[in-house]
C-alpha positions in Angstrom: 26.7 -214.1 190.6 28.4 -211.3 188.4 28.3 -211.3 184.6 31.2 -212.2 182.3 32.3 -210.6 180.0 33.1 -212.1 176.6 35.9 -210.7 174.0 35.6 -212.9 170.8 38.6 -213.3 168.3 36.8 -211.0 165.7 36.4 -208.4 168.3 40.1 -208.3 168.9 40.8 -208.1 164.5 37.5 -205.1 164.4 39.1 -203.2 167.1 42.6 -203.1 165.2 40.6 -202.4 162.2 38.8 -199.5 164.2 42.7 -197.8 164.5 42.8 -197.9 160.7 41.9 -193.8 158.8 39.0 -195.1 157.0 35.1 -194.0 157.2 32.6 -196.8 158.3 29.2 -196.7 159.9 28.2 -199.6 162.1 25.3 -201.7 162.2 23.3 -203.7 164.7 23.4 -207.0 163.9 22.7 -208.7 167.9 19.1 -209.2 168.8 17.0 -209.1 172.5 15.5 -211.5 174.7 12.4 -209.3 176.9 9.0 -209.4 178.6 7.1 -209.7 182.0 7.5 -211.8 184.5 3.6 -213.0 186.1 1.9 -215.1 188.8 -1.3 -218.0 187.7 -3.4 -214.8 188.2 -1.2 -212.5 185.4 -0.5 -210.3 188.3 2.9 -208.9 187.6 5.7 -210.1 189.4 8.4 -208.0 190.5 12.0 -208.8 191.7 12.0 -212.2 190.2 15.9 -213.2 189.5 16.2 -214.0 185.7 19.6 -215.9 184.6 20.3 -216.0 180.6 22.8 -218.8 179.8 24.6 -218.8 176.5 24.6 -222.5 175.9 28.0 -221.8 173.4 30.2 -220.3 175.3 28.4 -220.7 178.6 28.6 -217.0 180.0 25.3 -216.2 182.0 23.7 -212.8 182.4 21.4 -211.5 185.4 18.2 -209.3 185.5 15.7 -209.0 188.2 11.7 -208.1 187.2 11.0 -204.4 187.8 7.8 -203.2 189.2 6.1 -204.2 186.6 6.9 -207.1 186.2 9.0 -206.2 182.8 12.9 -207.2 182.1 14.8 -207.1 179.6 18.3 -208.9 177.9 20.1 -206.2 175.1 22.8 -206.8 172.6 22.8 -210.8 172.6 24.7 -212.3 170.0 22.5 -214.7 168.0 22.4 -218.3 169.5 20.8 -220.6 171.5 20.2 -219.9 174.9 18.6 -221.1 178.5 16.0 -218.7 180.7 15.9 -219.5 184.2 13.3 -217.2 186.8 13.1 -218.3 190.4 11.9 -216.2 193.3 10.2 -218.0 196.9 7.7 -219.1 197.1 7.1 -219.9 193.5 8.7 -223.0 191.1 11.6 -222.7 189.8 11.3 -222.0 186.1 13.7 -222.6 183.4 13.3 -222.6 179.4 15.4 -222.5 175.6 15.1 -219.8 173.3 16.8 -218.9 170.2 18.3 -215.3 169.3 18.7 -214.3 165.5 20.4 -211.9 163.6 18.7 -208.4 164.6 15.7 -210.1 166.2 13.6 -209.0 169.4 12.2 -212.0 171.0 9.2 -211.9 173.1 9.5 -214.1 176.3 7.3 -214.0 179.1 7.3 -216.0 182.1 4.5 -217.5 183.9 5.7 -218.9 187.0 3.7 -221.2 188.9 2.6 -221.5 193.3 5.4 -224.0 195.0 8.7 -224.6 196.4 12.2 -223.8 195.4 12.7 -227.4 194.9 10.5 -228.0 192.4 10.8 -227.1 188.6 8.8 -226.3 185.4 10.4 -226.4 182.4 8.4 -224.7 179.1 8.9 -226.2 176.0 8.3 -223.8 172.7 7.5 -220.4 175.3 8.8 -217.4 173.0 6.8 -215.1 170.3 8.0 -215.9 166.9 5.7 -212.3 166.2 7.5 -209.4 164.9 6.9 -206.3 166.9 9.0 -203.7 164.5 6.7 -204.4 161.4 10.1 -205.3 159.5 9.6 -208.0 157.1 12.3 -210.8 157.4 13.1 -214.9 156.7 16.2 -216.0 157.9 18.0 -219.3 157.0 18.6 -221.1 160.7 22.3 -222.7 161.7 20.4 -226.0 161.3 19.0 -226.0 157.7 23.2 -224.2 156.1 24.4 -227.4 158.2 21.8 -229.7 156.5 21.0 -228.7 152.7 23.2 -229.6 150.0 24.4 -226.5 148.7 26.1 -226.8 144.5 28.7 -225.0 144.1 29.7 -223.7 140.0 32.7 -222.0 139.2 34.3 -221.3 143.0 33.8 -221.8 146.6 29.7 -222.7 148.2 28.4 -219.2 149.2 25.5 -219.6 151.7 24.2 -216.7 150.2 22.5 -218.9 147.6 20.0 -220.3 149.8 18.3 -216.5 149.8 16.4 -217.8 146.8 14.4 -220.2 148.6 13.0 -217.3 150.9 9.8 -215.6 150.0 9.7 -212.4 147.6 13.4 -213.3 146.2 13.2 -214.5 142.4 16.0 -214.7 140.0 14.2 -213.9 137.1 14.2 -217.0 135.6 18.0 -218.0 135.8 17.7 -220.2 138.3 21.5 -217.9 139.6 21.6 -216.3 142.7 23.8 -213.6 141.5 20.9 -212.3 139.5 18.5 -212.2 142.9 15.5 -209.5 142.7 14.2 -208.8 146.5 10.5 -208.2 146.2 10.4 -206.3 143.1 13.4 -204.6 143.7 16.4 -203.6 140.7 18.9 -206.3 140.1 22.2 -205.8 141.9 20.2 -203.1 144.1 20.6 -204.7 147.1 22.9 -204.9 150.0 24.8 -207.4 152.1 26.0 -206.9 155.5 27.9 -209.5 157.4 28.7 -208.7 161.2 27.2 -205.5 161.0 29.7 -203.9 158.6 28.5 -203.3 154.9 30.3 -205.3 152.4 29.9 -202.3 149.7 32.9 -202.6 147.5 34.4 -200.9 144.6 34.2 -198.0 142.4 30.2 -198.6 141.8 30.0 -199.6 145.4 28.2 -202.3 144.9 27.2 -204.8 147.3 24.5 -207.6 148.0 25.1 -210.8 146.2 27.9 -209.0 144.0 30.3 -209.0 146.9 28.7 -212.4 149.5 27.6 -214.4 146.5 30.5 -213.8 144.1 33.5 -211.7 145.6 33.5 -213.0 148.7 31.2 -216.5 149.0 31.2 -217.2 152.9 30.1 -221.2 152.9 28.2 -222.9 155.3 31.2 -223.9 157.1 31.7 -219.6 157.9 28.4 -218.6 158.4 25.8 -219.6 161.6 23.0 -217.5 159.9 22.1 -216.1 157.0 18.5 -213.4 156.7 17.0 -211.3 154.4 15.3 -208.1 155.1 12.9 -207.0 152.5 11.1 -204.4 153.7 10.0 -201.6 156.9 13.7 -202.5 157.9 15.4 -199.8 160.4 17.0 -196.5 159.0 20.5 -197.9 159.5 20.3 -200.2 156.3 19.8 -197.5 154.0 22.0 -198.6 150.9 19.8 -200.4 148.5 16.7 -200.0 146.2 15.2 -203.4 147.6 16.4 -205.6 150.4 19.0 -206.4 153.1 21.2 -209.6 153.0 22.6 -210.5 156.6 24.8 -213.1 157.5 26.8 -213.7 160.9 30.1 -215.7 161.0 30.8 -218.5 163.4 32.4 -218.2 166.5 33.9 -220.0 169.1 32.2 -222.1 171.8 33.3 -223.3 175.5 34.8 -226.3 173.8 37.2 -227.4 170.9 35.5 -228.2 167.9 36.9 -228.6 164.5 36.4 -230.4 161.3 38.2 -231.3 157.8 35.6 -231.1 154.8 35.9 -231.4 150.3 33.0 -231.6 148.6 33.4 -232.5 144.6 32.2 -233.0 141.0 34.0 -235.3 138.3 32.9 -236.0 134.8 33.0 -240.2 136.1 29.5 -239.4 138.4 28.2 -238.1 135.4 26.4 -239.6 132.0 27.4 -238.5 128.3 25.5 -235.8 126.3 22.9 -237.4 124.5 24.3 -238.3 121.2 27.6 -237.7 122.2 30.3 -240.2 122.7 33.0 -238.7 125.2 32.0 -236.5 128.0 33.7 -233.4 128.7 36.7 -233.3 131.4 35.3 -231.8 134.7 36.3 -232.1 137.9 36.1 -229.3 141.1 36.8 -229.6 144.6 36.0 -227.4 147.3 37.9 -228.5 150.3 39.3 -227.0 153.5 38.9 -227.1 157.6 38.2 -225.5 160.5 38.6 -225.1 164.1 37.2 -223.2 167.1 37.3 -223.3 170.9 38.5 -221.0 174.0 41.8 -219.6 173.8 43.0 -219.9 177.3 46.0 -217.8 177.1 47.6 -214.9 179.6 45.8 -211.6 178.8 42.9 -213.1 177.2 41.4 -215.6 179.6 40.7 -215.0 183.3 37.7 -214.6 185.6 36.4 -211.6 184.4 37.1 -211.9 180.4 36.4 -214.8 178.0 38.1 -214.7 174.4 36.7 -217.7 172.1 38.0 -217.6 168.4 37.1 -219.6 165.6 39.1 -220.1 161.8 38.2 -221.6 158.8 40.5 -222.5 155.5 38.7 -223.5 152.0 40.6 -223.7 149.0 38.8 -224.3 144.9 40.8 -226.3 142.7 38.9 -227.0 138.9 40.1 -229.1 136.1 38.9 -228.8 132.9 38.3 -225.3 133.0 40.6 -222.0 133.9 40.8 -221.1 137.8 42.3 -217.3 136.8 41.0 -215.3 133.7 43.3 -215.6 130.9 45.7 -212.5 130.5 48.0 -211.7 128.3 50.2 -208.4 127.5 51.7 -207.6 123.9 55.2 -208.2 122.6 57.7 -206.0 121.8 57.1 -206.5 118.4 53.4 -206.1 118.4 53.8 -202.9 120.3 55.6 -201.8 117.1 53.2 -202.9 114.9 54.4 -206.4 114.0 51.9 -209.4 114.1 54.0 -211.3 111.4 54.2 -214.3 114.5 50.6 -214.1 115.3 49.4 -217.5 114.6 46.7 -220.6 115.7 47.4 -223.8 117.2 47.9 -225.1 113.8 51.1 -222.9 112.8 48.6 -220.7 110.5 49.0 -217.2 110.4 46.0 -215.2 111.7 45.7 -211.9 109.6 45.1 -208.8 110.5 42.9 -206.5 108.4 43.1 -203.4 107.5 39.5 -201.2 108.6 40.6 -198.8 105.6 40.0 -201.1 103.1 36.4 -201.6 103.9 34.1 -202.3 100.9 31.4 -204.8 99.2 32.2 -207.0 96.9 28.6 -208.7 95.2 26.7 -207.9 98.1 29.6 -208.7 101.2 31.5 -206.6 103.4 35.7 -207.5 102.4 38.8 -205.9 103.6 42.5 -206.3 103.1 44.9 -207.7 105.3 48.0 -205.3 106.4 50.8 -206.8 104.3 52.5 -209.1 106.0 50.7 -208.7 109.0 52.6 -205.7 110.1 50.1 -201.8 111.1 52.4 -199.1 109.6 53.4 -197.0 112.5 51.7 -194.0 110.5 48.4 -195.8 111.9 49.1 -195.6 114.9 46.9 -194.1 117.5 49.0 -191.5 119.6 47.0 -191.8 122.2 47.3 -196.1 122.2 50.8 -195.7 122.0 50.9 -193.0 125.4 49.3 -196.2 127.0 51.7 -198.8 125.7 54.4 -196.8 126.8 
């Protein structure tokens, strides 16, 4: 049996990326599956056949023991995923075991005296024990699909459920976006998703800046979400206190899709206490998604195996501004003139003159410009360079 190769739809958009003149430095996000292979004595066993099964997408990968007994699986995508040893003379041996984001799983078969024809099937075999001496807690496929997750002023970000993970505090907001990672500065740490940094910007900041707030990826994006807080590995060097990892979803062997909204309105909610209207709100965070094989010339055949996966959300509030309110001034303000500058109510909101500063009995008073015009000898030169 030969291995398959698999060439996933975010491979294809990275690789075009690759082409692109811009600096980047890649980082590891895939984890390991590796230990020995023994007899009922702990004798090791060499030249056992081991088969590793991704139960997604179905692609299997080979090893055979080596003298001493040790084998090894490298660069596995995180899933879920079946072992199964067999060599004559023993049982054949088959078990599950889970991969997650940058984690080295320790595996090691026992197999047991028999025939080819009969089984044994472990139940719970791998090491949960970390053998780097990096500290990390990881949110599992299971519990993003399963919390409720709130979502305030856009999109769920799956990023939020990094408070609930030991050494992460908010300081007492109760708001992700203001997550401290054991000790560590606020806004000092960094977020990764798919092995690329998501540092952004001018200050180049990252962490929950950019995956909580910039760029929220919900539970409907994200398989896995980890934190890293500390003896992490040299290539996540840019933070002052922890590592935020996430991995997107991908495709599987099959079709799979689904059409979500999730929503708040002021009808599910009771009035202020003393108050006798409630305020208007109402959000919805909807959208859908869809993943599967694509089967097409090029891209499917024997030897390759493209999957892809998309998801669509859209935020839509009421009672409140979607976009910041901008707004640019007139012509005649430009020259000076706020003479239409006025409230809802049709009255005229003055402008003051800072040169006419004084107290009167004890308060501060100034002027306002007569009729609410700046004399253009007021005016900055270096304001108006920017007006113009």
């Amino acid at each position: 049996m030969h291995d398959r190769r698999i060439v996933p739809f975010s491979l294809l958009l990275a690789t075009a990326l690759l082409m692109l003149p811009v600096a980047s430095h890649a980082q590891s996000f895939n984890g390991s599956v590796s230990g020995t292979v023994a007899d009922p004595s702990g004798s090791p066993v060499p030249g056992a056949d081991l088969v590793l099964k991704n139960m997604a997408t179905g692609v299997e990968l080979q090893r055979t023991s080596e003298t001493d007994g040790g084998y090894a699986f490298r660069n596995l995508l995180p899933g879920s995923y079946e072992l199964r040893a067999s060599l004559p003379g023993f049982q054949a041996y088959h078990t599950s075991v889970e991969v997650r984001v940058n984690s080295e799983v320790r595996l090691d078969v026992n197999l047991t005296l028999g025939g080819q024809t009969e089984q044994v099937e472990v139940m719970g075999a791998a090491s949960d024990l970390s053998y780097s001496g990096q500290r990390e807690d990881g949110i599992a496929p299971d519990t993003l699909a399963e919390l409720p997750l709130m979502f305030q002023s856009g999109p769920r970000s799956s990023a939020s459920f990094a408070v609930l993970m030991p050494g992460v505090t908010t300081g007492g907001t109760g708001n992700p976006y203001d997550a401290r990672i054991n000790g560590g500065m606020g806004l000092g740490d960094e977020a990764v998703v798919d092995g690329a940094s998501m540092q952004q910007g001018y200050l180049r900041q990252s962490g929950m800046v950019s995956i909580y707030q910039d760029f929220p990826y919900s539970p409907d994006m994200v398989s896995e979400v980890k934190v890293l807080t500390s003896s992490y590995e040299p290539q996540y060097g840019s933070t002052t206190s922890g590592q935020i990892t996430a991995i997107t979803k991908s495709g599987t062997d099959r079709f799979h899709g689904s059409v979500f909204e999730y929503f708040q309105h002021d009808s599910l909610n009771a009035n202020q206490w003393g108050a006798s209207d409630k305020s208007k709100l109402e959000k919805h965070n909807f959208g859908a998604n869809v993943g599967g094989p694509l089967k097409v010339p090029g891209l499917w055949s024997n030897s390759v195996k493209t999957y892809f996966y998309v998801n669509v959300e859209a935020y839509r509030q009421e009672g409140g501004a979607n976009r910041p309110t901008l707004s640019i001034p007139s012509l005649k303000e430009r020259a000076g003139d706020f003479s239409d500058w006025r409230d809802a109510s049709g009255n005229l909101i003055p402008i003051y003159d800072p040169a006419t500063t004084r107290i009167v009995n004890g308060v501060v008073v100034r002027d306002p410009f007569p009729g609410n015009v700046i004399p253009a000898t007021r005016f900055s030169p270096m304001a108006q360079t920017w007006l113009n």
